[in-house]
C-alpha positions, 0 to 999 in steps of 0.5 A: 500500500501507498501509505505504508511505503514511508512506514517501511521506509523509516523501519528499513531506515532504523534497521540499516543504521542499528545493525550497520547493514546497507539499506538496499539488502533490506528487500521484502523477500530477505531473510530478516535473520540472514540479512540483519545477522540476527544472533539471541543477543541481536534479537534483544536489540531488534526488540528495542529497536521496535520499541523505542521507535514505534511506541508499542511493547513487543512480544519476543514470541510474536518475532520469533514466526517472522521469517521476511522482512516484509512479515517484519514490516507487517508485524510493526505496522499492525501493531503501531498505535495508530494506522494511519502516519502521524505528521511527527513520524512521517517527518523525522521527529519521532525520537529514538 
């Protein structure tokens, strides 16, 4: 959808600088485990990642279904506080 696309874009965005990967292997079909490296300690600081970002406490157990990144995407996007962008998110201002 259109209005993910800003969405995934900053989740993509938070995901190459916390795990220092380059932003155009983050595809939806990727392996996020293979792709982000993902070790038990790593899993940890994608956890916060998605907490300190997106405003919403994670379940460690959700994750562990998520094979792509495009499930990824999904799972933050389904869980966000809101559906629709909020102006704040969309222009950078959501703190890390």
């Amino acid at each position: 959808m259109k209005q993910e696309e800003p969405i995934i874009e900053k989740i993509n965005g938070y995901l190459a600088d916390a795990f220092e990967v380059d932003a155009s292997l983050l595809k939806p079909e990727a392996n996020i485990r293979d792709v982000l490296e993902l070790d038990s300690l790593d899993f940890v600081d994608l956890v916060v990642v998605i907490e300190n970002n997106f405003s919403f406490k994670v379940k460690p157990e959700e994750l562990q279904a998520i094979t792509t990144l495009n499930e990824f995407h999904q799972y933050v996007i389904s869980r966000m506080p809101s559906k629709e962008p909020n102006d704040a998110f969309l222009a950078g201002k959501v703190e890390r």
